[in-house]
Backbone as CSV, one residue per row, in Angstrom:
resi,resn,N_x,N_y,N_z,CA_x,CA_y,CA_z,C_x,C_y,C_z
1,UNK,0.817,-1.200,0.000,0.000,0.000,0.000,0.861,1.265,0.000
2,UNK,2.118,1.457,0.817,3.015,2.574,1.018,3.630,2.887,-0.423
3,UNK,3.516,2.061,-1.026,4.614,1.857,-2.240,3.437,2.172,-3.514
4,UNK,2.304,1.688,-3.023,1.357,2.556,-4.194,1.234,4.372,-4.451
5,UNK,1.086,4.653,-2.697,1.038,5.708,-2.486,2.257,6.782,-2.555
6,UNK,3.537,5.658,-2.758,4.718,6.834,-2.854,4.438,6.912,-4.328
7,UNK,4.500,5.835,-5.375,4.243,6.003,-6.790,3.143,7.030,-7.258
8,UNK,2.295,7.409,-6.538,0.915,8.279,-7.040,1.755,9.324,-6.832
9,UNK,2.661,9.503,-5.466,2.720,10.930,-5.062,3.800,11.124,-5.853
10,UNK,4.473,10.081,-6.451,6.306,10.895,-7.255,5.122,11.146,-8.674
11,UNK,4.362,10.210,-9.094,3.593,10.835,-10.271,2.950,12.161,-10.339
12,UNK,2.527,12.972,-8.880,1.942,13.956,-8.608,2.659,15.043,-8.663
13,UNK,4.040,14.321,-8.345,4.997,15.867,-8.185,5.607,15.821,-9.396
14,UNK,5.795,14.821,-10.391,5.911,14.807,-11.657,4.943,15.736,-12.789
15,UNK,3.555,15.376,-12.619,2.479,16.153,-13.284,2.767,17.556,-12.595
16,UNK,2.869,17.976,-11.683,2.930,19.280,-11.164,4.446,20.005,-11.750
17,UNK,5.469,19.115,-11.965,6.605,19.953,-12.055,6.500,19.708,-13.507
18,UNK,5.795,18.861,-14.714,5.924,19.436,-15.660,4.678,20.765,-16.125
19,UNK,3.976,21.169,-15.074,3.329,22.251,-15.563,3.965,23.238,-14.971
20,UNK,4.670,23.625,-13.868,5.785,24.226,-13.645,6.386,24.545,-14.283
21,UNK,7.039,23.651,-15.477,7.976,23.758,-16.793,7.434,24.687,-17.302
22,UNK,6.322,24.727,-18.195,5.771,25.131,-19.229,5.578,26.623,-18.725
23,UNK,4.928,26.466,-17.176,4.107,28.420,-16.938,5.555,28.698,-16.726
24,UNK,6.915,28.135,-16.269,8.216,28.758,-15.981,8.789,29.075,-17.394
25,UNK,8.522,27.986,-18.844,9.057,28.208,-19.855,8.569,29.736,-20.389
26,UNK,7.093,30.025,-20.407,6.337,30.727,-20.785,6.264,31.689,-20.366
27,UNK,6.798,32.351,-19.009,6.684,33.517,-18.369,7.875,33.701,-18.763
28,UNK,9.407,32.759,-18.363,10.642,32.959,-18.919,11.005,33.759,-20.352
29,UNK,10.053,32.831,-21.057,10.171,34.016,-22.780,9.539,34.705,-22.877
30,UNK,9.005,35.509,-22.275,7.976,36.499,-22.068,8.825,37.832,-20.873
31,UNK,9.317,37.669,-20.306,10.172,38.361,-19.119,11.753,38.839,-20.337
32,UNK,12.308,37.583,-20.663,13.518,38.299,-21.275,12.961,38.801,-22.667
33,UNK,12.238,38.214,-23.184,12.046,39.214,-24.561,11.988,40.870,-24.115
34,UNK,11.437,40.777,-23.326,10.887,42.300,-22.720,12.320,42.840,-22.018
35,UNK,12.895,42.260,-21.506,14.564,42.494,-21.133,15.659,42.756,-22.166
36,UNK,15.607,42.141,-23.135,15.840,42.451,-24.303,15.760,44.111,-25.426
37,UNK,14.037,43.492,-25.471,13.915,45.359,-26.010,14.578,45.984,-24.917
38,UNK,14.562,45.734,-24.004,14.466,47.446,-22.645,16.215,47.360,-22.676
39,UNK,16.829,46.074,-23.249,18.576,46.432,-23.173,18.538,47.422,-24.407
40,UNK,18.081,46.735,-25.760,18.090,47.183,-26.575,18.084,48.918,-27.163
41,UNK,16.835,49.113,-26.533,16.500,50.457,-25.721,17.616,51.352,-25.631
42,UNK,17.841,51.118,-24.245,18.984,51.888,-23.987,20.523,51.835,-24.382
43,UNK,20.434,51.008,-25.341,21.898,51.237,-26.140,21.963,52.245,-27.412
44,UNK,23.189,53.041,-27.249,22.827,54.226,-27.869,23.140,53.832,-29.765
45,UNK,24.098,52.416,-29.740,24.071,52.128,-30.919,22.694,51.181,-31.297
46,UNK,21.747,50.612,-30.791,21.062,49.745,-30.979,20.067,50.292,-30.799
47,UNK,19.805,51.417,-30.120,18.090,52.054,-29.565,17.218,52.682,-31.309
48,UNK,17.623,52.378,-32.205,16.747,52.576,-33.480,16.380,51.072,-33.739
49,UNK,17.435,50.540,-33.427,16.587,49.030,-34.033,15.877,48.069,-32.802
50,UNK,15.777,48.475,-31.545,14.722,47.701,-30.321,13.670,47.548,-31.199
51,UNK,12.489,48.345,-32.118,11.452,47.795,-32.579,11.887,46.874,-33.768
52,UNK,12.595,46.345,-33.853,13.096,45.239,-34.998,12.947,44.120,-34.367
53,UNK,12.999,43.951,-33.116,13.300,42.564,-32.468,11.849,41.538,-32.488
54,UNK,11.180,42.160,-32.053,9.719,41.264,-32.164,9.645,40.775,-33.658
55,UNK,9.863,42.002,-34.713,9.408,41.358,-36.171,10.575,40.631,-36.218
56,UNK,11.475,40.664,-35.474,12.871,39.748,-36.405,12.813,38.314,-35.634
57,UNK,12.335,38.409,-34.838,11.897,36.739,-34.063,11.324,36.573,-34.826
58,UNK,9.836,36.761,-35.060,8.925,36.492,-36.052,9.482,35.749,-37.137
59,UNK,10.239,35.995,-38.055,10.972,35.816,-39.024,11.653,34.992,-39.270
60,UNK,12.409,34.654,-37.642,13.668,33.699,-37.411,12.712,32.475,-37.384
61,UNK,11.746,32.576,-35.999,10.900,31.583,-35.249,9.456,30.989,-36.079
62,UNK,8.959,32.176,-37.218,7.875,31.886,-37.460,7.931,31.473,-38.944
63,UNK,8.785,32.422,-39.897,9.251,32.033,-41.151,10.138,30.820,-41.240
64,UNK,11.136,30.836,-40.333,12.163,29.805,-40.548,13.558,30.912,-41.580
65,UNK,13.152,32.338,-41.344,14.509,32.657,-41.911,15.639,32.649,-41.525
66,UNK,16.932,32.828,-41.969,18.309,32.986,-41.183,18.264,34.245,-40.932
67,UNK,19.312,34.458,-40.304,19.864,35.597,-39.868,20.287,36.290,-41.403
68,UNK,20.675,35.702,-42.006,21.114,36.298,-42.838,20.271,36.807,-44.133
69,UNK,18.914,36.343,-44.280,17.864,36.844,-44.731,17.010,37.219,-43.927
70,UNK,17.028,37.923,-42.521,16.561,38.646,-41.753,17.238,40.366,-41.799
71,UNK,18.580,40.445,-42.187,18.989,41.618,-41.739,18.206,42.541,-42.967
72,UNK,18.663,42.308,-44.447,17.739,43.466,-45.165,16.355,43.722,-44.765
73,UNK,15.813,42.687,-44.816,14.148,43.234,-44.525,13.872,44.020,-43.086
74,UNK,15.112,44.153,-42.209,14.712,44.931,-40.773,15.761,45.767,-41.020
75,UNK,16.303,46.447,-42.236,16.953,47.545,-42.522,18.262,47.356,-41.454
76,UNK,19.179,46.499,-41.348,19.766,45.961,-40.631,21.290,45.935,-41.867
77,UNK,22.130,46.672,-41.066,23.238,46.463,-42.498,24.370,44.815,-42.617
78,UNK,24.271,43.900,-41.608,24.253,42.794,-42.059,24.304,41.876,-41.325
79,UNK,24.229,40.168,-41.634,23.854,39.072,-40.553,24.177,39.567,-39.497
80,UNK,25.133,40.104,-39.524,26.311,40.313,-38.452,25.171,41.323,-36.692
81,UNK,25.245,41.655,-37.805,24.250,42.894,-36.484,22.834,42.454,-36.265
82,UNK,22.640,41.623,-37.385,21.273,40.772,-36.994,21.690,39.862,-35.782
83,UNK,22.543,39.543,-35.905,22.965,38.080,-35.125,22.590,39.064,-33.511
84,UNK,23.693,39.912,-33.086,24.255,40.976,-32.111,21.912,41.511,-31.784
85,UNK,21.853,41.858,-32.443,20.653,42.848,-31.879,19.501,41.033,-31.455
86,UNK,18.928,40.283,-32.616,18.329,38.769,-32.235,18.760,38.306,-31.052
87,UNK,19.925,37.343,-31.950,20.862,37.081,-30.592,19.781,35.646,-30.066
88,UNK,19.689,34.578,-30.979,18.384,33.394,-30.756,19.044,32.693,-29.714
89,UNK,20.532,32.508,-29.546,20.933,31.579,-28.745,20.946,32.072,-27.118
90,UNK,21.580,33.492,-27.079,21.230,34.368,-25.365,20.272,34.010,-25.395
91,UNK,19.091,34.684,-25.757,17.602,34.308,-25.388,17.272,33.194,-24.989
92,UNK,17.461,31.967,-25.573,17.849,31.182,-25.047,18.460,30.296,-23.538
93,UNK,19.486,30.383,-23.415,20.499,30.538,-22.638,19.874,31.603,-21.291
94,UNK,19.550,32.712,-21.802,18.721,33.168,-20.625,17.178,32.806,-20.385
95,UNK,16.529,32.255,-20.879,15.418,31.656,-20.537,15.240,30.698,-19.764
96,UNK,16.732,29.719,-20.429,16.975,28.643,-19.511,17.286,28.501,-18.028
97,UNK,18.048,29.629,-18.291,18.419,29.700,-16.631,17.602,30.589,-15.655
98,UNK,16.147,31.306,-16.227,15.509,31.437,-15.492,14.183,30.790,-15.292
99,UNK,13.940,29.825,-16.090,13.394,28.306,-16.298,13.883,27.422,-15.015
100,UNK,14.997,27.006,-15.203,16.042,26.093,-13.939,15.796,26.770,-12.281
101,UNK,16.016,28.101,-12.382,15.711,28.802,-11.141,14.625,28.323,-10.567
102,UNK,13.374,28.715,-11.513,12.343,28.830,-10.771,11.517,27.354,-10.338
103,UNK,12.542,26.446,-11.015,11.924,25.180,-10.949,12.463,25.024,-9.949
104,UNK,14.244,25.195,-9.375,14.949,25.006,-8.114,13.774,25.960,-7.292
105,UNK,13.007,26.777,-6.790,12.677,27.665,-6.138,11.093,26.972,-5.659
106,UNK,10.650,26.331,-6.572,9.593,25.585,-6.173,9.735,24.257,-5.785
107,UNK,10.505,23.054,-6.122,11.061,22.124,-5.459,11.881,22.014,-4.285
108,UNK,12.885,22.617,-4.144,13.115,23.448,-2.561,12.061,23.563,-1.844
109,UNK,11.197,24.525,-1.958,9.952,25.023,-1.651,9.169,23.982,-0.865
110,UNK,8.877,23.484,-2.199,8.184,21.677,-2.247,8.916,20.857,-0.856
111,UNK,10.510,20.836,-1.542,10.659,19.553,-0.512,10.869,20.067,1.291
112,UNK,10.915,21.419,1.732,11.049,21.680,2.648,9.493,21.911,3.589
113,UNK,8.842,22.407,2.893,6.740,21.910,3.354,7.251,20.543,3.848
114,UNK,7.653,19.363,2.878,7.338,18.281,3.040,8.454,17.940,3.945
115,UNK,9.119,18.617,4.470,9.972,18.242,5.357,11.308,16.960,5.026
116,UNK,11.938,17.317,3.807,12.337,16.218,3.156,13.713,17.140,2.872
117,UNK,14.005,18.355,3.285,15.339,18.857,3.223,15.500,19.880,4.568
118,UNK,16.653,20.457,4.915,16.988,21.544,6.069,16.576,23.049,5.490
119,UNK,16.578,23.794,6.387,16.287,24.963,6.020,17.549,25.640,6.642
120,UNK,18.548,26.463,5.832,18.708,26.227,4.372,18.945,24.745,4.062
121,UNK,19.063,24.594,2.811,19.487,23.212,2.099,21.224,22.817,2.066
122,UNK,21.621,21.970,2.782,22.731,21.345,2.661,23.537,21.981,1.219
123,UNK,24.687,22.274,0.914,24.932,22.525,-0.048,25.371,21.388,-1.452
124,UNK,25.609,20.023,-0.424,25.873,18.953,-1.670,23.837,18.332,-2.169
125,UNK,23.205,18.500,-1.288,21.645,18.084,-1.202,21.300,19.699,-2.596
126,UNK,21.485,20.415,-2.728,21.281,21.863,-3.455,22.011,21.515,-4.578
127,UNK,23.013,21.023,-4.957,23.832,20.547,-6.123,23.411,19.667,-6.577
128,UNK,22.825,18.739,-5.981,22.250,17.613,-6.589,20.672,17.841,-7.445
129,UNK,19.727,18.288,-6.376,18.683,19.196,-6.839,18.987,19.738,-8.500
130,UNK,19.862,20.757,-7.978,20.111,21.912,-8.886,20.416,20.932,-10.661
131,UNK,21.251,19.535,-10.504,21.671,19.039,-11.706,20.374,18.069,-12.468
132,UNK,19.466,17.548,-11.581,19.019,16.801,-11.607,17.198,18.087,-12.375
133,UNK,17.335,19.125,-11.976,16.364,20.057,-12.454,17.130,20.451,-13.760
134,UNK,18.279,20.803,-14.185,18.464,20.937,-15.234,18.612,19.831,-16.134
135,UNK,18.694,18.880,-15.911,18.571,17.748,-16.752,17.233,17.824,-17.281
136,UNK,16.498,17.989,-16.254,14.844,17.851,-16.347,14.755,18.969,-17.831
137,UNK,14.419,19.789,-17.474,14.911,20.995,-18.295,15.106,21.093,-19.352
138,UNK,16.125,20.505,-19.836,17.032,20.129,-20.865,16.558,19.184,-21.471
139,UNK,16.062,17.962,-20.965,15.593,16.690,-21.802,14.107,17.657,-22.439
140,UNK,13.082,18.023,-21.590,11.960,18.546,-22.241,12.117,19.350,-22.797
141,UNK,12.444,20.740,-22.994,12.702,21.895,-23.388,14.080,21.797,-24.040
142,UNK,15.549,21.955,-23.422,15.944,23.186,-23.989,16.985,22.594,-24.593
143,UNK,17.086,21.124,-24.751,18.160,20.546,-25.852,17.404,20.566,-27.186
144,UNK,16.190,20.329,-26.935,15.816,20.041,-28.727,15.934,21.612,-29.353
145,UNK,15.939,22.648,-28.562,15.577,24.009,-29.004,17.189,24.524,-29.190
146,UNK,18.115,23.932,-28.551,19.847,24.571,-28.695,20.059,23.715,-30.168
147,UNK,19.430,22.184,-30.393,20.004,21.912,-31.852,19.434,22.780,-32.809
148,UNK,17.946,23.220,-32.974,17.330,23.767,-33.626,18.270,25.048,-34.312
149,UNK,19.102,25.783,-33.084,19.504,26.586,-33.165,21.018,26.285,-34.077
150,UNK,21.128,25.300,-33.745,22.698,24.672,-34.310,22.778,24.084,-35.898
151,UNK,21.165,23.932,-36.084,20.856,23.353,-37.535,20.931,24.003,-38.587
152,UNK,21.200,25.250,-38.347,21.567,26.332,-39.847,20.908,26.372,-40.749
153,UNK,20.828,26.276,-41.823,19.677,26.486,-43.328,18.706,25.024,-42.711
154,UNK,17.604,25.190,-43.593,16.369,24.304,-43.430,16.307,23.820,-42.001
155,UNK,16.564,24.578,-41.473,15.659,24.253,-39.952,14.239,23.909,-39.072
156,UNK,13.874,23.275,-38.641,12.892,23.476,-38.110,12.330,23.495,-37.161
157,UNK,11.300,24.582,-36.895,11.453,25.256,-35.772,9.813,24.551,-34.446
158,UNK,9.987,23.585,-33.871,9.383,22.588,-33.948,9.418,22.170,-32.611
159,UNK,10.105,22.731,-31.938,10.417,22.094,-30.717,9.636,22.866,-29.682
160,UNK,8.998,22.533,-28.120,8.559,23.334,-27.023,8.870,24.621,-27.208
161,UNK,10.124,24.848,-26.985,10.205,26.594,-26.423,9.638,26.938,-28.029
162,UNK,10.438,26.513,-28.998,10.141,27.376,-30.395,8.400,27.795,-30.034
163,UNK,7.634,26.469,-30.252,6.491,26.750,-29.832,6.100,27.898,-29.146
164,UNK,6.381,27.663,-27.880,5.872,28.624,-26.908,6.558,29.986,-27.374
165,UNK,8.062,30.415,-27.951,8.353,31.638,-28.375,7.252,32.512,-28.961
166,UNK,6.281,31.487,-30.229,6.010,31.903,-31.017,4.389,32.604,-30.585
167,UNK,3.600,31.677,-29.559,2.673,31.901,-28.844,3.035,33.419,-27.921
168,UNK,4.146,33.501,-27.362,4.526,34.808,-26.677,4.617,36.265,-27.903
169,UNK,5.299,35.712,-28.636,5.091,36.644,-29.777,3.806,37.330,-30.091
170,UNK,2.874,36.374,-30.113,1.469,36.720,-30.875,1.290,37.794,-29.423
171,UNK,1.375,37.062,-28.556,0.890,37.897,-27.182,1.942,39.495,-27.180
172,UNK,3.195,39.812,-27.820,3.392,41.112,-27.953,2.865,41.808,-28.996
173,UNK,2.851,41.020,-30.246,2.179,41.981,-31.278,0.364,42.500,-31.208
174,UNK,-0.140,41.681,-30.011,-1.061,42.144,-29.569,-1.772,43.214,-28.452
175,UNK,-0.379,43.341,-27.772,-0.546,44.250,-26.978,-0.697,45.547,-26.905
């Protein structure tokens, strides 16, 4: 009977931490895009092209263009500065790691209610956590989305985050 009930409950905290994923993936690309323009913004070489960035995701994420048939159409003088102002892989890279956070921040959370770690957390018990959430992470999300990125011409853009990028998108050009 104990052994049914631990299996329901690791399935419970399973179903719960992959919707965790998704509202953490989804607020994550939604927080740095907006971190992004507002760097963008205030750079005195880059503050004409901050409104380029939404249409140039668009483009990257929704067309499937390169960088390098992104820069003319956003009046962009070449890949080069497309790459620098986009920038698909930071975005990335920072999504991820505020994805990983917030999943460490609720499992912590989680296991200290349940009385299953110290307050604070041991620091080798926090390392372990910490590898074992980015794995998590990584297997659902953010490896299929770093090859995507690594696949160069005919790509496709197909994976979770791409997904969800593209859903956040609609949600700025609507705002």
């Amino acid at each position: 009977d104990s052994l049914d009930e631990l299996d329901v409950e690791q399935q419970e905290f399973l179903d719960s931490l992959h919707q965790q994923l998704q509202l953490a993936v989804s607020e994550g690309i939604e927080l740095e895009i907006q971190n992004c323009i507002n760097q963008l913004k205030k750079s005195k070489k880059y503050a004409p092209l901050a409104g380029q960035f939404i249409p140039g995701l668009r483009l990257y994420y929704v067309e499937g263009l390169s960088l390098k048939d992104i820069a003319p159409r956003l009046g962009m003088s070449s890949w080069d500065q497309a790459r620098r102002i986009l920038n698909p892989g930071e975005l990335l890279r920072l999504v991820r790691y505020r994805v990983v956070q917030k999943l460490l921040d609720i499992s912590l959370e989680k296991a200290q209610n349940l009385g299953l770690s110290s307050t604070p957390p041991e620091p080798d018990y926090l390392t372990m956590v910490l590898e074992q959430i980015e794995a998590f992470a990584d297997r659902e999300v953010f490896q299929e989305a770093s090859e995507e990125l690594r696949a160069g011409k005919n790509r496709s853009m197909n994976s979770v985050y791409a997904a969800q990028l593209r859903l956040s998108l609609n949600n700025f050009i609507q705002a």
